[in-house]
Structures are given as structure tokens and as C-alpha cells.
C-alpha positions as CSV (number, residue, x, y, z in Angstrom):
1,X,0.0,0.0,0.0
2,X,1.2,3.3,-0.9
3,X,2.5,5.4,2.1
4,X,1.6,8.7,0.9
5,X,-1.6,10.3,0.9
6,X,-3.4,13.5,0.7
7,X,-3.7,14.7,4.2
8,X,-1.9,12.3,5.8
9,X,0.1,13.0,8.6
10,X,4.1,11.4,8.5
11,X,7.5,11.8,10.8
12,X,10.0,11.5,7.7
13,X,14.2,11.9,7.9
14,X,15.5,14.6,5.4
15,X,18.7,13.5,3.7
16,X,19.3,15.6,0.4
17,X,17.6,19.0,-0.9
18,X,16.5,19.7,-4.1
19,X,17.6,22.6,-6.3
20,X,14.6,24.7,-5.2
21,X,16.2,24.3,-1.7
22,X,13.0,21.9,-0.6
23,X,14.2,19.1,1.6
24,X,13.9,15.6,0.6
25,X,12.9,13.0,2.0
26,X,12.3,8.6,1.0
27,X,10.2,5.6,2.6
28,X,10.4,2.8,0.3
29,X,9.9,3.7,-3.1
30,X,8.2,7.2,-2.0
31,X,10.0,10.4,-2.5
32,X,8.7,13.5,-0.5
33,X,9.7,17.1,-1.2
34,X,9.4,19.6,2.2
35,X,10.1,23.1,1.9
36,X,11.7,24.7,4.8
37,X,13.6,21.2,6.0
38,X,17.3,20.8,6.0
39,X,19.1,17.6,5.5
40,X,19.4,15.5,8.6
41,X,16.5,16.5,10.6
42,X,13.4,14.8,11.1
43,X,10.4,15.9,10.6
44,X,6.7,15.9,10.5
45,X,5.0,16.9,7.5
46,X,1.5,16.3,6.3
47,X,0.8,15.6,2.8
48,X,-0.7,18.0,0.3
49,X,-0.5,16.4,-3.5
50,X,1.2,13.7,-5.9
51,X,2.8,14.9,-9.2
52,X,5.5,13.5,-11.1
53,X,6.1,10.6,-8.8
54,X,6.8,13.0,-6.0
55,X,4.3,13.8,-2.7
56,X,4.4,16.9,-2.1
57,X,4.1,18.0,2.1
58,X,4.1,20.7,4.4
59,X,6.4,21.0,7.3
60,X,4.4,20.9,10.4
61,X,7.3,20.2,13.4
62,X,10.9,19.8,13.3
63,X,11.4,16.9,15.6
64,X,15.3,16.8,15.4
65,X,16.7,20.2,14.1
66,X,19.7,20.4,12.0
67,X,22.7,22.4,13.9
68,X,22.4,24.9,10.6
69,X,18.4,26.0,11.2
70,X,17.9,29.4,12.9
71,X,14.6,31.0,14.0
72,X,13.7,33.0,10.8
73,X,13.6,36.5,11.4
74,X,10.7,37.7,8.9
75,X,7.6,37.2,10.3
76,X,6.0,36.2,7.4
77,X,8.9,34.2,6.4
78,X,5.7,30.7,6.4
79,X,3.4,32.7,3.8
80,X,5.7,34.8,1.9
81,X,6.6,33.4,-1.4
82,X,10.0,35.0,-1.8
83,X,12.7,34.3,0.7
84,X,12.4,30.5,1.1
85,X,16.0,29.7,3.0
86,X,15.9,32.0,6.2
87,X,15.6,29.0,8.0
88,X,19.4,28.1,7.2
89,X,22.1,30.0,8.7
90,X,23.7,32.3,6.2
91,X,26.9,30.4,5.6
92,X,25.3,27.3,5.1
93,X,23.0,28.5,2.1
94,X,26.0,30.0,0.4
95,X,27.2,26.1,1.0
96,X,24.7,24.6,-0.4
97,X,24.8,26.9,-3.4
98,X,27.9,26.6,-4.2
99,X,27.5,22.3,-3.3
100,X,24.3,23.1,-6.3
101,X,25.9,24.7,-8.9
102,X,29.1,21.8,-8.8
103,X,26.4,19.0,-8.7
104,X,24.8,20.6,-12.3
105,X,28.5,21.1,-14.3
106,X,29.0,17.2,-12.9
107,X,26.0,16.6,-14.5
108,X,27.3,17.8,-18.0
109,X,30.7,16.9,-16.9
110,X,31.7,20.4,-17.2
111,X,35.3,20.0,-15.1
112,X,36.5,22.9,-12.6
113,X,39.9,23.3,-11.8
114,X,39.7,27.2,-10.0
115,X,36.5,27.7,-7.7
116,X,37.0,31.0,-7.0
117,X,35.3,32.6,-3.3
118,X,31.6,33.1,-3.0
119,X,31.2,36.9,-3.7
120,X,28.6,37.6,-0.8
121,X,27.6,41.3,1.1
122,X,24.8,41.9,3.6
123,X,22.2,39.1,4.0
124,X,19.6,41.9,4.9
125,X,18.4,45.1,3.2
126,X,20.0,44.5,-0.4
127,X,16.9,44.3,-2.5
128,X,16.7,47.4,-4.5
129,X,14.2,46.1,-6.7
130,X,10.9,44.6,-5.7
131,X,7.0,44.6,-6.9
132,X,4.1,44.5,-4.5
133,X,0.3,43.1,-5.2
134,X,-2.0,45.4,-3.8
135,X,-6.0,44.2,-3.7
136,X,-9.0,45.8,-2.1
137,X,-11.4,43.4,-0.7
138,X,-14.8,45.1,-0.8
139,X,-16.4,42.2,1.7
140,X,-13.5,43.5,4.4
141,X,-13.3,47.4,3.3
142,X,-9.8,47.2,3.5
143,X,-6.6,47.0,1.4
144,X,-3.7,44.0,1.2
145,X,-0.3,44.8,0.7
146,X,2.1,42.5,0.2
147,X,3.5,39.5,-1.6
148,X,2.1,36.4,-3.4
149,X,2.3,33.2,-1.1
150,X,4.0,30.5,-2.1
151,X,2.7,28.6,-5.1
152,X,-0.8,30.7,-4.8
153,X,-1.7,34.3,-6.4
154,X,-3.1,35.1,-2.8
155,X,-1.6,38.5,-1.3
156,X,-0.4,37.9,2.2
157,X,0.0,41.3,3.9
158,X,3.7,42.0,4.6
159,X,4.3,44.9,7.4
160,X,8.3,45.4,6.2
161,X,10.3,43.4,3.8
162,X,13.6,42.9,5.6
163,X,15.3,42.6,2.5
164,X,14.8,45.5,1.0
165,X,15.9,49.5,2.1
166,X,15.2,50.6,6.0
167,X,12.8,53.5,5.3
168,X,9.5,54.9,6.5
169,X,7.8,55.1,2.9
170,X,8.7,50.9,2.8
171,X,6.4,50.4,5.7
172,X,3.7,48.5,4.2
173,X,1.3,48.7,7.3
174,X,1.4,52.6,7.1
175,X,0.5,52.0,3.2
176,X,-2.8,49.9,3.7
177,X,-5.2,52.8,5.4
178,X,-3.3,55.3,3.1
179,X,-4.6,53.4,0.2
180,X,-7.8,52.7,1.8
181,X,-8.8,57.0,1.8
182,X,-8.7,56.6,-1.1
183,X,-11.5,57.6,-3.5
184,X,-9.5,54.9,-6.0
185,X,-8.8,52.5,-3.3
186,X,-9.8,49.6,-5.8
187,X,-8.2,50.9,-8.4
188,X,-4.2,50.6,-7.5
189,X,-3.1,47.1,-8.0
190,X,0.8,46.9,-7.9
191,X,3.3,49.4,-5.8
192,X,6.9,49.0,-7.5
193,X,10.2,50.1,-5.5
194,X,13.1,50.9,-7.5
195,X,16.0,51.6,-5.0
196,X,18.6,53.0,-7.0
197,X,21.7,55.0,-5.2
198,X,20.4,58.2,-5.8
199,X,16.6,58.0,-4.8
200,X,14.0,55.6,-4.6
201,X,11.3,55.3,-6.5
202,X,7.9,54.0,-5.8
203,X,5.8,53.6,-9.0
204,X,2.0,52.7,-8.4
205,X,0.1,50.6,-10.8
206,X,-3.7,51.6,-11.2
207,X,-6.2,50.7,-13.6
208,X,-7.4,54.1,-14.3
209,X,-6.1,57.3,-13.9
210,X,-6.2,58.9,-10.2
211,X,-8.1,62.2,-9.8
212,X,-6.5,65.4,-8.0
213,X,-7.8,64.3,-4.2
214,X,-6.4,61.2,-4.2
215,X,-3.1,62.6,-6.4
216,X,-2.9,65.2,-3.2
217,X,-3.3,62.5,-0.6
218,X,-0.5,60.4,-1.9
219,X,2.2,63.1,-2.2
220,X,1.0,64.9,1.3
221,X,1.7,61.2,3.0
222,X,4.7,61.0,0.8
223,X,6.3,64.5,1.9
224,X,6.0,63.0,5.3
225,X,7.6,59.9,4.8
226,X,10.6,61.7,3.1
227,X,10.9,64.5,5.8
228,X,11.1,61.2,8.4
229,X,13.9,59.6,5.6
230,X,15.9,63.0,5.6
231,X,16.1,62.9,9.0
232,X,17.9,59.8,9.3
233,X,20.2,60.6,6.4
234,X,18.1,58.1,4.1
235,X,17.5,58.5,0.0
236,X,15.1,61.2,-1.2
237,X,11.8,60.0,-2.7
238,X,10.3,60.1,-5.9
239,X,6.9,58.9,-6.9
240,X,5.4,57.8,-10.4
241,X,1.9,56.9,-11.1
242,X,1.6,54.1,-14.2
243,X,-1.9,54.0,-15.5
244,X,-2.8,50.2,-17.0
245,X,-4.9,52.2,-19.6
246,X,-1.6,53.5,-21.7
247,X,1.2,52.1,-19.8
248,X,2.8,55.5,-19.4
249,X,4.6,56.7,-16.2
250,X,3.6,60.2,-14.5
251,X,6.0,61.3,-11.7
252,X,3.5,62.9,-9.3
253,X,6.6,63.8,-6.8
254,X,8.8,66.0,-7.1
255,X,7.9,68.5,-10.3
256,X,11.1,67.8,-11.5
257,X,12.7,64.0,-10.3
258,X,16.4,63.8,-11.0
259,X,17.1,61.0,-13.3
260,X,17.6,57.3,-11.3
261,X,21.1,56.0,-11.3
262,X,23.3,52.9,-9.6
263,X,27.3,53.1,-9.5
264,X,29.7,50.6,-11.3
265,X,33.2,50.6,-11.7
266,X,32.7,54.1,-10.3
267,X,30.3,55.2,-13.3
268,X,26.8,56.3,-12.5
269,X,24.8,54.2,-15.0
270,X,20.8,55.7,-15.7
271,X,18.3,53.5,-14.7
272,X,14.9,53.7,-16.7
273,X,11.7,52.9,-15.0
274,X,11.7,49.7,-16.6
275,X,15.1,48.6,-16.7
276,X,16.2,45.2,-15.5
277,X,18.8,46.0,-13.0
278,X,20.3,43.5,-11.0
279,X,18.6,43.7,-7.6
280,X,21.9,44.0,-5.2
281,X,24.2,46.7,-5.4
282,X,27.2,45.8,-3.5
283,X,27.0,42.0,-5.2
284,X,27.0,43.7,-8.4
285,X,29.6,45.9,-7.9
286,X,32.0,43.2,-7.1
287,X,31.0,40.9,-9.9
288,X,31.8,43.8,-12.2
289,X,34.8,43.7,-10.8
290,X,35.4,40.0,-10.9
291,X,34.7,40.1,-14.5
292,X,37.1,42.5,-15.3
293,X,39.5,40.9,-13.8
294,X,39.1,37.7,-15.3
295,X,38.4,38.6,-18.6
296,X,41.2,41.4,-18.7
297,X,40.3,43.4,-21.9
298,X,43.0,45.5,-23.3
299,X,42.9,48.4,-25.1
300,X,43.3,47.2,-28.8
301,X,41.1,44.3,-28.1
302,X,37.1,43.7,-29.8
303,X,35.2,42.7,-26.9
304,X,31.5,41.5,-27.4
305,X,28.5,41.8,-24.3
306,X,25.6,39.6,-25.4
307,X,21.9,40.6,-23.4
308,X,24.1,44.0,-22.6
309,X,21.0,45.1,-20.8
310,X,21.1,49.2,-19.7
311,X,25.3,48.5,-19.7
312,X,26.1,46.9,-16.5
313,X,29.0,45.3,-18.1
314,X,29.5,47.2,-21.7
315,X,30.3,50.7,-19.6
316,X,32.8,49.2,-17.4
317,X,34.3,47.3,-20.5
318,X,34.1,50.3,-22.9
319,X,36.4,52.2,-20.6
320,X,39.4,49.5,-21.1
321,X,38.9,48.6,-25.0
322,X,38.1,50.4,-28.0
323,X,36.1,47.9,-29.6
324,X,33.1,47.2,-27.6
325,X,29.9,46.2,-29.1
326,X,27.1,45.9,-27.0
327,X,24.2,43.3,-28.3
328,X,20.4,44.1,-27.0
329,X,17.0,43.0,-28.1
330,X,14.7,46.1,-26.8
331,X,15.2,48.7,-29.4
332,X,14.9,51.2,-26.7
333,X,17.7,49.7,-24.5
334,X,19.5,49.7,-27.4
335,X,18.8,53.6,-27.6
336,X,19.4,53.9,-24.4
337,X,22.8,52.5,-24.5
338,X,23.9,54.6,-27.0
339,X,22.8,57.5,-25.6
340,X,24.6,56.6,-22.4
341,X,27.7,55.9,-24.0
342,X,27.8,59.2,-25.4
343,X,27.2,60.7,-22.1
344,X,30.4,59.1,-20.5
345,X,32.3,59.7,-23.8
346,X,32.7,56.1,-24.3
347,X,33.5,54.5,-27.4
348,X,30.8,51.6,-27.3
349,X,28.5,50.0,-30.8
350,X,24.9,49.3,-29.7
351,X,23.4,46.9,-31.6
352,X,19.8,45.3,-32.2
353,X,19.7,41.8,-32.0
354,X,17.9,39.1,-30.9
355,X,19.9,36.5,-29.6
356,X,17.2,33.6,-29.7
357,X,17.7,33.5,-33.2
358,X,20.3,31.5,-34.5
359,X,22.8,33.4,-36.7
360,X,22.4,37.2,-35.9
361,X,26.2,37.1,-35.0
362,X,26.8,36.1,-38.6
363,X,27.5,39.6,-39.7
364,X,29.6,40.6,-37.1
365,X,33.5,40.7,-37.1
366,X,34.7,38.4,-34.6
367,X,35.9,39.5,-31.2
368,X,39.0,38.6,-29.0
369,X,36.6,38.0,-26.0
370,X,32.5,37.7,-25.3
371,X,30.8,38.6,-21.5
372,X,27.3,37.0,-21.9
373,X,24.7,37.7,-19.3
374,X,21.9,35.7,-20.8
375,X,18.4,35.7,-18.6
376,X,16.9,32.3,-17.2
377,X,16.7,30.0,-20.5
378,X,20.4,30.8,-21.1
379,X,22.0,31.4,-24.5
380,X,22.0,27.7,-26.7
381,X,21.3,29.4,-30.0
382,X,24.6,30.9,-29.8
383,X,26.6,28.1,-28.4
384,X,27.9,27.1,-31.8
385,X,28.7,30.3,-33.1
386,X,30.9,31.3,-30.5
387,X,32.2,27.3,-30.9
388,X,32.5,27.8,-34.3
389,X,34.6,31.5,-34.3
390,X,36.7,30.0,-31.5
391,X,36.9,33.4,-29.9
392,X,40.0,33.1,-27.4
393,X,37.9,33.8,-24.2
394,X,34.6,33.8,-23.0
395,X,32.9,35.0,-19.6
396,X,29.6,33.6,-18.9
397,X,27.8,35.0,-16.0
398,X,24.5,33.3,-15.4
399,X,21.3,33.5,-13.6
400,X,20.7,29.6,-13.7
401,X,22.8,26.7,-13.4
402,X,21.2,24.2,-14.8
403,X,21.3,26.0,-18.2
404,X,24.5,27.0,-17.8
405,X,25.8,23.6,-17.6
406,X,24.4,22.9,-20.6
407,X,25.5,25.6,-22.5
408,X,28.8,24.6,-21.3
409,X,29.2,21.5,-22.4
410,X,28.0,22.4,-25.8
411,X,31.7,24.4,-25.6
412,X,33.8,22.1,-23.7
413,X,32.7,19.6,-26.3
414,X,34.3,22.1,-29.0
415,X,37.7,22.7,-27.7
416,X,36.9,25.3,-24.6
417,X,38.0,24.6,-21.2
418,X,36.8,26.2,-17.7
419,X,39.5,27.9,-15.7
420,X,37.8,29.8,-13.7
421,X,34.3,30.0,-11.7
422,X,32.4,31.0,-8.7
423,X,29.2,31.8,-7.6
424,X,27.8,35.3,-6.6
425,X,25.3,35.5,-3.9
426,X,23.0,38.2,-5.4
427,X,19.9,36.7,-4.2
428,X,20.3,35.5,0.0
429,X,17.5,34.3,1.8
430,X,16.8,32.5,-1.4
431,X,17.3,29.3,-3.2
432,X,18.5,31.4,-6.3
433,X,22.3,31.8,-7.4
434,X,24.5,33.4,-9.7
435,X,27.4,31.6,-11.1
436,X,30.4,33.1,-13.3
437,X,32.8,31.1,-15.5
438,X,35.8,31.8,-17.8
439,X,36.5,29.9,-20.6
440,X,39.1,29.8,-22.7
441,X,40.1,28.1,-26.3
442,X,42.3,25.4,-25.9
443,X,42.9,24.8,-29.4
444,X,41.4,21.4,-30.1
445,X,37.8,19.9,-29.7
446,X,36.9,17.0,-27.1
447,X,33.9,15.7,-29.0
């Protein structure tokens, strides 16, 4: 008879995690994933559903606690979908990152020689990015603010995110009878916060335009919350209404916002509303820095950045060679790019290009070195053309391991081999790592 059940209550022994940082457990031929278990403890967990061969549980009691859990210190650390690991001490989930990544190049039999240090920073307050559901429930007259539960599109409430910025305006508490005065108090759906190192941001989401009370109501409580901020040396504020009607963005404070910027390689970079930037500052900065470092660009050299994004990289590279050329799908990034090239005198190409389409490198003069920073799905349409061109050295930084791996083998199997990697930490409290690898051409092909 099966073991596993919906409902059923079970005392199980976790002795592996998956990738997704859920403990896992075994009876018999039954496997049984628990989130928020650590390997070695024992555990009761009650059974929720069955798919894929796997039961999936819910941690009720940790009967024998690993000597790596700690009391989480978020308060909604059970509902909250986002920061799944602050049950693990810190050093221990930048362990079991690092243990995650080496078990997917083993899988491809990508071989590392050079592990380089985790690049970690401050566990806490690093988000400088983050997007907040906001729903009015007419039964209860009142507003939620907060985050999605896990694997559910309910909105918990959240009072403060101890991950992102220490300021009054992030209060989330303070923000539900605000939005509740509202004459549009049904209307707002999202709250965005873009902490950038110059101001932050708050950008609300409604689906119609906001009339002049409500406009005044918001940038009174606002003023307030900034005069607080000042007062403890914090960031200014700025804040943007987005209407779901034409997508547009109206600052509604102040008249005349200063332009958003983050710092790398010493550069203030311009952050559009909309721009993907990488969601922790000091982590960033010191993977720029890695990557210069291990890719060492000269001068005279033609160096390529593939999903260049708003420049994170192709700045800090443009300032050492000539011959950048920056590679971006979004027509207006790629605007963008140029336009912030020319306003740190840089000598940097932006191109269009979409780089899930085999063959848009074709045109392009070959380059002494490539930085890719591809998003979650990784780069395999151009595997083979950087195979092909065997461009001397290539720096992968990715947001995924398991495609990295594979992209990796598709170049170790053509003559590249891995001398350096590590993992960056851009993400803590969460299952989700960073990994960076230099390869180079070794002059023959393995496969």
C-alpha cells in the first residue's frame, strides 16, 4: 500500500535538498519534497498532493533540528513566497549553493579546476528592486499589501520586507489605510520600488487614472515619509503613477525628479523605470569587478556583451577597450545604451539583436573576447557560433545553473575549457544563485 496520501500525517528523515532548496525525504519507493527542511532533521509533514512521482508536504514540526536551522527572522517568512532559505544559517545557504551549482556542471561533466570565493555582502536590506500586489477586498473594506504566497496568487499582507531598504515610505502597514482613503482605493493594483543609489522610487500601478484628491493624498503622505527619511540621512523620494490604460509613467513627486542612477566601476549608470537591474548593489559591484578581472580586456582588443541590458558590463568594459559592441534585443535599451555611452564619452556599438535566433552574430566581425549575461533560459542558439569563431575567451555569467551547464558542455565539447568560476550571492534568503565562468580556447575539440 502506498505510504503517501493527501492529508496524511508522517514523521520522515530529510537527507538531500532539491535545487529549489525543498528538503527531501524517501520511505520505500516514495520520494517526498518539504520546503523549509534541512538535510538530517526529522520531521513531520502532512501531505498535500502527488505529481510527477513525488508527494508533495508541508512542514508541520521539526522533531530533530539540524545544527544549521535558525529561528527566521521575517515574520512572514511561512506565507511569503519569496525568501524560502531564512531558516538556514547564512553560511550554510551560500554552501549549499555553491555544493548546487558543482552538482549541475557534474552533471554535463563540465570539469573545474579554480572555484573561485563566494562573492557575498549583507544578507539583509540588499533588494533594491521589488514589486508589490496590492487588492481591495470590498467584503473587508480594507486593502492588502504585500507578496504572493507560495505557489498561490493570494496576497499575504507583509508589514516590512527585511530585504529591501530601511525606510519609513517601505512600511507596508502605514501603506494599507493610506490606500484605503482613497477615492480609487480599488483601483491601485501593484506598488513598485526601484531603490537605486540616488533616490528611490515608488511607482504605483492603477487601472485608471487617479483624480486630484487622491493625487494630493499620496504626495502629502509622501512629503511626510521623506521628511522622516531625511532625518535619518536616508535617499530622497520620488513617486510615479503608471496608468494600465496606456502604460505610461507620470512622476507625481517631485515636479522635477532627477534622473535614477546605480554606480559601477565608479560610473553612475541611468536607470529607466523599466530597466532590468540587478537587484543587489554591493554584489554587483564586485561581480563587475570580478569580470574584469578575469576577462582582462586590453585596449586594442574587440570585446563582445551579449543581453548588454542598460550596460552593467559594456560601460565598465568600454572604458578599457576600444572595440566594444554591445548586443540588446529592446530597441529602446539599445537607444538607451547609445545615448549613455555618449554621455560618458565612451567609445561603445549598440546593436539590435535578438539573440534567440540562431545566426544574428553572422555579420559581425569576430571579437577577441565575449561577456554574456543571458536571462533564465540561457543562451544555446549561440553556443555554436561562438564554438565555431573559436573566440579566445569567453565569460559567462549566469542567472541559472542548470542551463548553464548545458551551454557549457555544448563548448567544452568544441575545444573550450573552464579555468575559472564562482558563484555570486545576489539573491540571499533565497534558493536562487549566480554563477560566473571563464573559458578559454584550448585549441582542439573534445567531442
Amino acid at each position: 500500500m502506498n505510504q503517501g496520501s493527501n492529508g496524511k500525517t508522517l514523521t520522515l528523515t530529510i537527507d538531500n535538498m532539491t535545487s529549489d532548496g525543498q528538503g527531501v525525504a524517501r520511505s520505500g519507493r516514495d520520494v517526498y519534497f518539504v520546503p523549509g527542511a534541512i538535510p538530517g532533521e526529522q520531521v513531520e509533514a502532512r501531505i498535500e498532493k502527488r505529481s510527477k512521482k513525488i508527494w508533495h508536504s508541508r512542514l508541520l514540526k521539526v522533531i530533530t533540528p539540524s545544527e544549521y536551522r535558525v529561528p527566521a527572522p521575517c515574520p512572514h517568512y511561512l506565507r511569503c513566497g519569496g525568501c524560502d532559505m531564512q531558516h538556514m544559517t547564512y553560511e550554510r545557504q551560500v554552501e549549499f549553493k555553491q555544493d548546487r551549482v558543482a552538482r549541475e556542471f557534474a552533471r554535463q561533466g563540465v570539469a573545474v579546476s579554480d572555484w573561485a570565493l563566494p562573492i557575498v555582502a549583507e544578507p539583509w536590506g540588499y533588494r533594491r528592486k521589488a514589486r508589490l500586489g496590492v487588492r481591495y477586498s470590498k467584503e473587508q473594506n480594507t486593502n492588502f499589501v504585500g507578496f504572493r504566497e507560495g505557489a498561490s496568487h493570494h496576497i499575504s499582507n507583509v508589514d516590512r520586507c527585511a530585504v529591501l531598504p530601511d525606510h519609513p515610505a517601505l512600511e507596508w502597514q502605514d501603506w494599507r489605510p493610506l490606500l484605503n482613503s482613497l477615492d480609487a482605493r480599488a483601483l491601485v493594483t501593484q506598488i513598485e520600488v526601484i531603490a537605486a543609489d540616488n533616490a528611490i522610487a515608488l511607482v504605483l500601478r492603477a487601472l485608471k487614472p487617479l483624480q486630484d484628491g487622491d493625487r494630493n493624498k499620496l504626495v502629502s503622505q509622501l512629503k511626510g515619509w521623506q521628511k522622516q527619511g531625511e532625518e535619518a540621512g536616508l535617499l530622497p523620494l520620488q513617486l510615479w503613477l503608471r496608468s494600465e490604460k496606456d502604460g505610461e509613467a507620470e512622476c507625481l513627486w517631485p515636479a522635477q525628479p532627477d534622473t535614477l542612477h546605480h554606480f559601477v566601476d565608479g560610473m553612475p549608470l541611468n536607470l529607466a523605470l523599466t530597466d532590468f537591474v540587478q537587484v543587489n548593489g554591493d554584489v554587483n559591484r564586485a561581480m563587475v569587478a570580478q569580470a574584469l578581472e578575469w576577462l582582462a580586456p586590453t585596449e586594442d582588443e574587440r570585446i563582445w556583451d551579449l543581453f548588454a541590458g542598460h550596460g552593467n558590463f559594456s560601460m565598465p568594459l568600454a572604458r578599457r577597450s576600444k572595440h566594444v559592441v554591445a548586443l540588446e534585443v529592446q530597441n529602446s535599451m539599445v537607444t538607451s545604451l547609445a545615448a549613455q555611452a555618449e554621455q560618458l564619452a565612451l567609445p561603445l556599438q549598440a546593436v539590435c539583436a535578438d539573440l534567440s535566433d540562431e545566426g544574428r552574430l553572422a555579420h559581425l566581425e569576430s571579437p577577441n573576447a565575449i561577456l554574456l549575461d543571458p536571462p533564465r533560459a540561457g543562451a544555446a542558439e549561440v553556443m555554436q557560433d561562438i564554438a565555431r569563431r573559436r573566440i579566445p575567451r569567453v565569460l559567462y555569467v549566469s542567472c541559472d545553473a542548470a542551463t548553464l551547464a548545458r551551454d557549457l558542455n555544448v563548448l567544452s565539447q568544441q575545444g573550450y575549457a573552464v579555468t575559472k568560476a564562482g558563484i555570486m550571492d545576489m539573491f540571499p534568503q533565497t534558493h536562487h544563485v549566480e554563477t560566473m565562468v571563464l573559458l578559454e580556447y584550448q585549441g582542439k575539440s573534445h567531442g
